[in-house]
N, C-alpha and C positions, 0 to 999 in steps of 0.2 A: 403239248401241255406242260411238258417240263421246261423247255424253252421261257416259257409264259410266267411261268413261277418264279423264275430266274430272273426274268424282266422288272415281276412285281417286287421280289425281293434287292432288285440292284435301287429300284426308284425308292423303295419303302428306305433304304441305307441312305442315299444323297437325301432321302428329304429329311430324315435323322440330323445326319448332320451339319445341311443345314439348320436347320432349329435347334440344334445345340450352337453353332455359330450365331445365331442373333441373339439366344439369350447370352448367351458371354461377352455379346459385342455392351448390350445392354447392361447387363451385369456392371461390365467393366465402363462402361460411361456413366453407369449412377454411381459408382465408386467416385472418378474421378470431380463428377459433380457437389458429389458430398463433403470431397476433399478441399475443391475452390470455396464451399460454402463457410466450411471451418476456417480456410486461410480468410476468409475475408468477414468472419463473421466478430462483431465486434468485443474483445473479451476484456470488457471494462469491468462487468457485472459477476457475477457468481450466479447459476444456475437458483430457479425460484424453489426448486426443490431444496438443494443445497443451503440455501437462504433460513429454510425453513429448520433444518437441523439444529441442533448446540454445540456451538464448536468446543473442542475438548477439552477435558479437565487436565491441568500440570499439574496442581499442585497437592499430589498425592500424599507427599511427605511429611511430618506433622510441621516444621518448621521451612517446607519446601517453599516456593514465592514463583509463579510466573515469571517470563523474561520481560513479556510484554508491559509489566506492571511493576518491574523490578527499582526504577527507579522513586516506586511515590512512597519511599522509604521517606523521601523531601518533602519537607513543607512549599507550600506557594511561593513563600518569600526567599525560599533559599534557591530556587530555580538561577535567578539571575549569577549568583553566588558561584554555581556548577556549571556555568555557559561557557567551560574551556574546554570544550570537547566541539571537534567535529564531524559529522558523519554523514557518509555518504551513500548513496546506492549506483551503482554501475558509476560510478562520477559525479553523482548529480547530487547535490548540495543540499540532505533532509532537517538539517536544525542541529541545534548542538544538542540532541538527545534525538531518539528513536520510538519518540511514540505514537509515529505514524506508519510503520511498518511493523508486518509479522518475522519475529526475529526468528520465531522458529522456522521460518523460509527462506533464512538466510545466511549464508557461508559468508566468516567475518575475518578480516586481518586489521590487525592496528600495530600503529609506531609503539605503546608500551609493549607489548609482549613481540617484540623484536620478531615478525613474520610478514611485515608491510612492502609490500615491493614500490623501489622507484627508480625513478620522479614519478610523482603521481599527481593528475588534476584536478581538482575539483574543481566543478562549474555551476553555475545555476545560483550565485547567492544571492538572496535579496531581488527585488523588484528589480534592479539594474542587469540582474545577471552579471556577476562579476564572477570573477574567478579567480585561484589561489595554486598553484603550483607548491609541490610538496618533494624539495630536494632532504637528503638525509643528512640528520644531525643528531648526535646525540642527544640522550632524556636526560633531561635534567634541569627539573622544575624551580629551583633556585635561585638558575642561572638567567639573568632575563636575555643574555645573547644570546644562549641557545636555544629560545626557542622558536615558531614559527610565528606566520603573521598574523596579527591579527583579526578577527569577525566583530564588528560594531564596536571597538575598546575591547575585547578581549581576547587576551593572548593564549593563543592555542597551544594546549599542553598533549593533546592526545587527540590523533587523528584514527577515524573506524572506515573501513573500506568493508562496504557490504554487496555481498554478490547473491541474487535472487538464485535460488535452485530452477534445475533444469524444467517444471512444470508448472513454475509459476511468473505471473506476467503481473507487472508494476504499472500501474497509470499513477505518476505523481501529479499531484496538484495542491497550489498554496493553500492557503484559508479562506482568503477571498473567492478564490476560483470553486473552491468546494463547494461554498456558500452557492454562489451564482447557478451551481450548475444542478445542486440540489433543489432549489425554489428558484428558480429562472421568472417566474412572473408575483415574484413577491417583493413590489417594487413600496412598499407603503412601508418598511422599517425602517427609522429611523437614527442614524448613525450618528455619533462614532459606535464601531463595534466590539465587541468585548470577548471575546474567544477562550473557551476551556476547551483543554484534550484530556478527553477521560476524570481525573478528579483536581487537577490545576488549572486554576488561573491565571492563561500566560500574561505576566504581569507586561513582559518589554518587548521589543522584535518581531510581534507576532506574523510579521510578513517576511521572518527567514522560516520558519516549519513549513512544511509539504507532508502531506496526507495519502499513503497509497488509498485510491477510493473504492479497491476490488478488499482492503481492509474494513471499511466503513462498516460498520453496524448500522449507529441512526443518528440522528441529527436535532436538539430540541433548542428551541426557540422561544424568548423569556425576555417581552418588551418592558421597557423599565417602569411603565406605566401598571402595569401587573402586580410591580411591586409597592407595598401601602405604603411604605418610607418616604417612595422616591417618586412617588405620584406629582411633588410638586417641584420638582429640578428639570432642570433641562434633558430631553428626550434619550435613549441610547438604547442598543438589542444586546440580550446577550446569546452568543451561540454555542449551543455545547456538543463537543464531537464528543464521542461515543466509539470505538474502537471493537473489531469483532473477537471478542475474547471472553470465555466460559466465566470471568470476574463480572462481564460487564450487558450477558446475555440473558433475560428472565424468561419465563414464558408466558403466551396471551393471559391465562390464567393457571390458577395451580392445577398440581395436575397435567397441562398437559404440553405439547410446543408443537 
C-alpha cells in the first residue's frame, strides 16, 4: 500500500512538473511573441486611446508660452526674414524652424550656445536631398565669412541639433508626402498647393519643412472654390497642418474629449 502511494505520489510530482514546464514553455513563447509583435508593429500612429486624450497644458505661467508655439511670436511675412536657422533631427534636415516636431521630446544642442559637437551633417534638404556639412567657426553674424552655407539664399547663422528622447520614435515626412499619405485617394484637388503649419502661412520653400506625423493632430482642407472671393480665379487647395499640442486641441464638444 505504501509502495503504491509512493508510486502515486512520484507520478502526481513528474506530472506537476511537467505542467509547470509547458505553461513556462508557453508562457515564455507568448512573451517572446509579443515582443516580435511590438518589434515589428508599426509605430507611426499614437495609440486610439492615447489619441483621444489632450495633450498637456505648458503654459502654466501667466506670461509662460509653449516651445511648440514659441516661435508665432512672427507674423507670416517675417517668417522668410528668420529662415537663418537650421534644424535638425538625428541629421535629417526639418526646415529652418521646428514646427514640426515636439520639442518637449527633444534634447537640443546649437552652434549659438557653444555645446554643438563637430563636423556635423545635415542631410535630407529639399526635394534633392542635399546636404551641408557643418565644420566649426566662430559666431559672428556680422561677418559674412564666417558664416556657414547657405539653404535657398540664406545664410545660416545658427545651426539646432535635435535628438529625439529615448521613448519616442520620429517618422519625418515633407508636406507633400503628409498630404498623400493622409488623403491618398483624394486625387480631385486641385493644385498649386498652399500649406499652413499651425497659424502661418508658409509663404516660400514649403518643400524644405518635414512634419513628424506621430506629431500630427489633424489636417483641414479649404478648396479655393469654397472661398466667395476667389470663386472666379484660377483653381488652388489650401492645407492646414495642425500640430498635437494643448494650444491646438479642442474637444468633440464642450464638455467633453
Amino acid at each position: 500500500m505504501n509502495k503504491q502511494k509512493s508510486l502515486l505520489f512520484i507520478a502526481g510530482t513528474i506530472l506537476f512538473i511537467l505542467q509547470g514546464s509547458a505553461m513556462y514553455a508557453q508562457e515564455n513563447q507568448n512573451t517572446q511573441d509579443n515582443q516580435a509583435k511590438q518589434e515589428h508593429k508599426p509605430r507611426t500612429r499614437l495609440s486610439d486611446k492615447l489619441r483621444l486624450m489632450p495633450p498637456p497644458i505648458r503654459e502654466l505661467k501667466e506670461y509662460g508660452k509653449d516651445q511648440n508655439h514659441a516661435w508665432e511670436c512672427l507674423y507670416d511675412t517675417q517668417l522668410p526674414e528668420w529662415a537663418d536657422r537650421c534644424y535638425a533631427v538625428n541629421g535629417e534636415y526639418i526646415g529652418p524652424f521646428c514646427f514640426g516636431v515636439d520639442m518637449y521630446a527633444m534634447n537640443q544642442k546649437s552652434t549659438y550656445k557653444n555645446d554643438f559637437t563637430y563636423p556635423y551633417t545635415v542631410r535630407g534638404i529639399g526635394p534633392e536631398g542635399d546636404s551641408i556639412v557643418i565644420g566649426e567657426k566662430p559666431y559672428d553674424k556680422y561677418k559674412e565669412t564666417e558664416r556657414w552655407d547657405s539653404i535657398r539664399g540664406h545664410a545660416i547663422e545658427e545651426f539646432i541639433e535635435l535628438t529625439p528622447n529615448d521613448s519616442v520614435w520620429v517618422d519625418l515626412m515633407t508636406l507633400d508626402e503628409l498630404r498623400e499619405w493622409k488623403f491618398p485617394t483624394r486625387k480631385g484637388w486641385k493644385g498649386p498647393f498652399v500649406y499652413m503649419i499651425n497659424k502661418f502661412i508658409i509663404l516660400e520653400d514649403a518643400d524644405l519643412y518635414k512634419i513628424d506625423r506621430n506629431f500630427l493632430y489633424k489636417m483641414e482642407v479649404i478648396t479655393s472654390d469654397k472661398i466667395e472671393a476667389l470663386k472666379d480665379y484660377p483653381p488652388f487647395t489650401i492645407i492646414r497642418i495642425l500640430t498635437r499640442t494643448h494650444h491646438n486641441w479642442h474637444p468633440s464638444r464642450i464638455g467633453t474629449f
